[in-house]
VOTORBA-236861 format. One record per residue (C-alpha): x, y, z; residue number from 1. Coordinates in Angstrom, 1 decimal, padded with zeros to 4 digits. Layout:
<bakols>
{{X,Y,Z},NUM}
...
</bakols>
This chain:
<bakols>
{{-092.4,-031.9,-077.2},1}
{{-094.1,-031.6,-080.8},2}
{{-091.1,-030.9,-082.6},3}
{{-091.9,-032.2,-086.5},4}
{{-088.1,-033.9,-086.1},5}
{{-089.2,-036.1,-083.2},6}
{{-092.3,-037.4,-084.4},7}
{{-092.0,-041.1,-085.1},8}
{{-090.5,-041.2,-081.2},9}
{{-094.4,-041.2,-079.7},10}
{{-093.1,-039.1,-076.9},11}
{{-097.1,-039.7,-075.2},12}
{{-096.5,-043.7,-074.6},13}
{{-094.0,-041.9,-072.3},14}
{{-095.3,-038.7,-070.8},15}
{{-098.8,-041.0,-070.2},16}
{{-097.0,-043.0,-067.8},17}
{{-096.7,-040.3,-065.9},18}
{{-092.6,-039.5,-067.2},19}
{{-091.4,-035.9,-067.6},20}
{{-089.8,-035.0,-070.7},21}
{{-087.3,-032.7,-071.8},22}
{{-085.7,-032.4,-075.5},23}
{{-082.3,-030.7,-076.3},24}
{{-080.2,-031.8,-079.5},25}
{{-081.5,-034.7,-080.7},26}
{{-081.5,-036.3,-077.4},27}
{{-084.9,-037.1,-075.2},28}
{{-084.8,-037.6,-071.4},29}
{{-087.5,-039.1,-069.8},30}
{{-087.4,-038.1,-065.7},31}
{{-089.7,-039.8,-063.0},32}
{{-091.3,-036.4,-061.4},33}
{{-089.1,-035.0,-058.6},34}
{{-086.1,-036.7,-059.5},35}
{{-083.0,-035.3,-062.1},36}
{{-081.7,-038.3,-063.5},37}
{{-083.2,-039.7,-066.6},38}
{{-084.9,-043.2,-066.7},39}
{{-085.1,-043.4,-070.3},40}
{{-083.4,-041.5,-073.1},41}
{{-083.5,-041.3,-076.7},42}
{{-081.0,-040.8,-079.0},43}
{{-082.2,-039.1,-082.4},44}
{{-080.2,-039.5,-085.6},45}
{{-080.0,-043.1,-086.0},46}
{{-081.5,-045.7,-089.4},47}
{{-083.2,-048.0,-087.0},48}
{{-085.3,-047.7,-083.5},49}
{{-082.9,-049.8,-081.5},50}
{{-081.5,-050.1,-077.6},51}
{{-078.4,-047.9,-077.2},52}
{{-077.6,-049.3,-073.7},53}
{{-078.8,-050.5,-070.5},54}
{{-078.0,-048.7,-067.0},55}
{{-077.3,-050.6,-063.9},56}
{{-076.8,-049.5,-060.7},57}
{{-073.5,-051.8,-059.5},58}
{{-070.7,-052.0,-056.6},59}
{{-067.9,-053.9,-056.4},60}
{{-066.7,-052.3,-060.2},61}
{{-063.2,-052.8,-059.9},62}
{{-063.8,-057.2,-059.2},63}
{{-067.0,-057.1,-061.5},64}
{{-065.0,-055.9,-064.6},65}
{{-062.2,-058.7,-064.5},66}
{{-065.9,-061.8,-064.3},67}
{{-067.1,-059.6,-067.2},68}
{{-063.8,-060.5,-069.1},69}
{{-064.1,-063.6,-068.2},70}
{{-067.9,-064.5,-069.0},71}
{{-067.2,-063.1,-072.6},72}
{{-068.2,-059.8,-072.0},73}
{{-065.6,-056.8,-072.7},74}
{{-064.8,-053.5,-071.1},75}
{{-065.5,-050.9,-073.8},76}
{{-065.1,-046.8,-073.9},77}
{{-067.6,-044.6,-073.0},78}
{{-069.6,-043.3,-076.2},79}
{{-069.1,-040.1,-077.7},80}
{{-071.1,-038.2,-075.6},81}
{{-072.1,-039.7,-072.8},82}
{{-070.6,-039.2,-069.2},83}
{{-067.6,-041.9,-068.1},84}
{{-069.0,-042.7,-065.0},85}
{{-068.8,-046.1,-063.7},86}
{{-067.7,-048.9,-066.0},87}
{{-068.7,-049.6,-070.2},88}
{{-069.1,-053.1,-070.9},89}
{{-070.7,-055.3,-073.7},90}
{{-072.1,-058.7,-073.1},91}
{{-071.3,-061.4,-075.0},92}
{{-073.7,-060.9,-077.6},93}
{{-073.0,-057.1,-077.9},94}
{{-075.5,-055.1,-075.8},95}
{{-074.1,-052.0,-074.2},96}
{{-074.4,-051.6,-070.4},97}
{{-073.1,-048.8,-068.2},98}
{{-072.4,-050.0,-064.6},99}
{{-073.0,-047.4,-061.9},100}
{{-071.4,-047.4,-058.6},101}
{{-074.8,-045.4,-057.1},102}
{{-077.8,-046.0,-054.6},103}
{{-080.6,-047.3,-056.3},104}
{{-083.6,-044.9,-056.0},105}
{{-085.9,-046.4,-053.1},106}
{{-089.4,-047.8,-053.5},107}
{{-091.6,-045.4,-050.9},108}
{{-096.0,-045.8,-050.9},109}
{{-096.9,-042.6,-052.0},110}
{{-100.3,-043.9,-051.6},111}
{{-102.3,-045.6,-049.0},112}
{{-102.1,-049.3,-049.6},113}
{{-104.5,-051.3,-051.4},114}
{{-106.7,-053.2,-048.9},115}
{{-108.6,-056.0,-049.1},116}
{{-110.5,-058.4,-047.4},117}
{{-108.5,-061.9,-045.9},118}
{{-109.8,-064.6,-043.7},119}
{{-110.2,-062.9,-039.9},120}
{{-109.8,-059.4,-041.6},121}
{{-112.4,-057.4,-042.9},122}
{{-111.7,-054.2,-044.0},123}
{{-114.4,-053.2,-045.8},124}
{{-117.7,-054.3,-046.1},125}
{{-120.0,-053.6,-049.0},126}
{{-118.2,-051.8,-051.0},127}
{{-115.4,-052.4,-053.9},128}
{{-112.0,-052.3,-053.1},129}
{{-111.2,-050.3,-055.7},130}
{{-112.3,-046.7,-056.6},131}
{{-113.6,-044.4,-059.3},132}
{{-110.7,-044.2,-061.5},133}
{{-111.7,-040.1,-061.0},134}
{{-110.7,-040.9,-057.3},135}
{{-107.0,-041.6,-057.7},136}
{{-104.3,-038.9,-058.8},137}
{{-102.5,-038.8,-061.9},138}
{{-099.6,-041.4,-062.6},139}
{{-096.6,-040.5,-060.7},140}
{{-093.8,-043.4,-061.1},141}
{{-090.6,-043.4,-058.8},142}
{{-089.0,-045.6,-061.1},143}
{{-088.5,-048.0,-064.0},144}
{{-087.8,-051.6,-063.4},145}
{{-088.8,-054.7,-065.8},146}
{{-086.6,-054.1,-068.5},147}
{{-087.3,-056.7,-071.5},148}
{{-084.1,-057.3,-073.9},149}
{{-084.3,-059.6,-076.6},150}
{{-081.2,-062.2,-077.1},151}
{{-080.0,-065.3,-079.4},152}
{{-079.3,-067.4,-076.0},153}
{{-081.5,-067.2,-073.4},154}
{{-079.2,-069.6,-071.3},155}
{{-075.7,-067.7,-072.2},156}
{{-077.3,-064.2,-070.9},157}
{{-078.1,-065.6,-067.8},158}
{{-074.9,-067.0,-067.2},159}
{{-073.3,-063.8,-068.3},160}
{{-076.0,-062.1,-065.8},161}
{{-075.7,-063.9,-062.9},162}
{{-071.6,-064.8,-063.4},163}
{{-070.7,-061.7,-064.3},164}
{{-073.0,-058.6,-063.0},165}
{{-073.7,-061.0,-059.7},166}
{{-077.4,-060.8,-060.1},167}
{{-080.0,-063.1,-059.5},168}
{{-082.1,-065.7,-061.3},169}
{{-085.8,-064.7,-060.0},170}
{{-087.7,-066.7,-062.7},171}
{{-086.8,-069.3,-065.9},172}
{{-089.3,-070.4,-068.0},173}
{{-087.0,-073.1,-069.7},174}
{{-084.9,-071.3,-072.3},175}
{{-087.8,-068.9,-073.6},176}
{{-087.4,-066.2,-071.0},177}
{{-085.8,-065.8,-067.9},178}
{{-085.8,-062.5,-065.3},179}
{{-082.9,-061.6,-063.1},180}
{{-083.0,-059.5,-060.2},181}
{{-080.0,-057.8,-058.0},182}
{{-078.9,-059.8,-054.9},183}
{{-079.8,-056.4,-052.4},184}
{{-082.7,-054.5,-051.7},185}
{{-083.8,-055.1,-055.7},186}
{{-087.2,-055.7,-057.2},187}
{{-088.4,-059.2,-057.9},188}
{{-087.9,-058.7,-061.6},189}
{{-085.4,-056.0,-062.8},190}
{{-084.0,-057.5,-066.4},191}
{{-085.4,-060.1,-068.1},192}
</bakols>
């Protein structure tokens, strides 16, 4: 992925966490290994770096479109060429998400688990808890979460987040930053 035409897209900050990439027609996909569906993609052709759109996995489209009308947001087309699957929306300040009716990927250790010492419970005795950075395989993630987007109104894209794509309020820190997460089986933090 040295193409001369891609080269201000730092395809390594990628690839060295571990993603897969693939390049075809100005588009780059960014796979966690073993799976087929992209976790990031980049769009070439455009002035300015900038988010295209957000995917979220969703249920419950047909009800969650009417609360996205109504907290502001609008249903919009699908983009020339992308897939219409699920449901195009903007928020109210204009970001693009595509809602997915799909199975989020699940979390499984694909390592043994960290272990450390606790009161009653020694594990180890001696010796670090963590190894020689030799000693542990390459970066292998399963999937993306902790997606930072910037926003005018901290307050009115949580409303618009929790009213409108039913999700959670994990964490506020007044109206500076706040982190939603899904209401099932989610991560702690999965948009903030």
């Amino acid at each position: 992925a040295t193409n001369p035409a891609y080269a201000d897209w730092n395809f390594d900050f990628y690839t060295d966490a571990g993603l897969a990439a693939s390049v075809n027609d100005g588009i780059a996909e960014f796979c966690c290994p073993g799976q087929d569906e992209p976790v990031v993609v980049l769009l070439g052709g455009s002035e300015q770096k900038r988010l295209h759109h957000l995917r979220l996995c969703a249920d419950q489209l047909q009800k969650m479109s009417a609360s996205v009308i109504a907290e502001g947001g609008a249903i919009v087309p699908t983009p020339p060429g992308f897939a219409e699957t699920g449901l195009w929306i903007r928020d109210p300040h204009g970001m693009l998400i595509n809602l997915v009716d799909q199975t989020p990927t699940k979390s499984e250790a694909i390592c043994a688990p960290f272990e450390i010492n606790g009161p009653g419970r020694i594990v180890r005795r001696g010796k670090s808890a963590v190894l020689p950075s030799a000693a542990y395989a390459p970066v292998k993630p399963i999937k993306l979460g902790h997606v930072l987007v910037f926003t005018p109104d901290v307050s009115r894209s949580v409303e618009f987040a929790t009213r409108a794509l039913s999700m959670g309020l994990a964490d506020q820190a007044q109206d500076v930053i706040a982190v939603c997460c899904a209401r099932h089986d989610s991560d702690h933090h999965v948009l903030a």
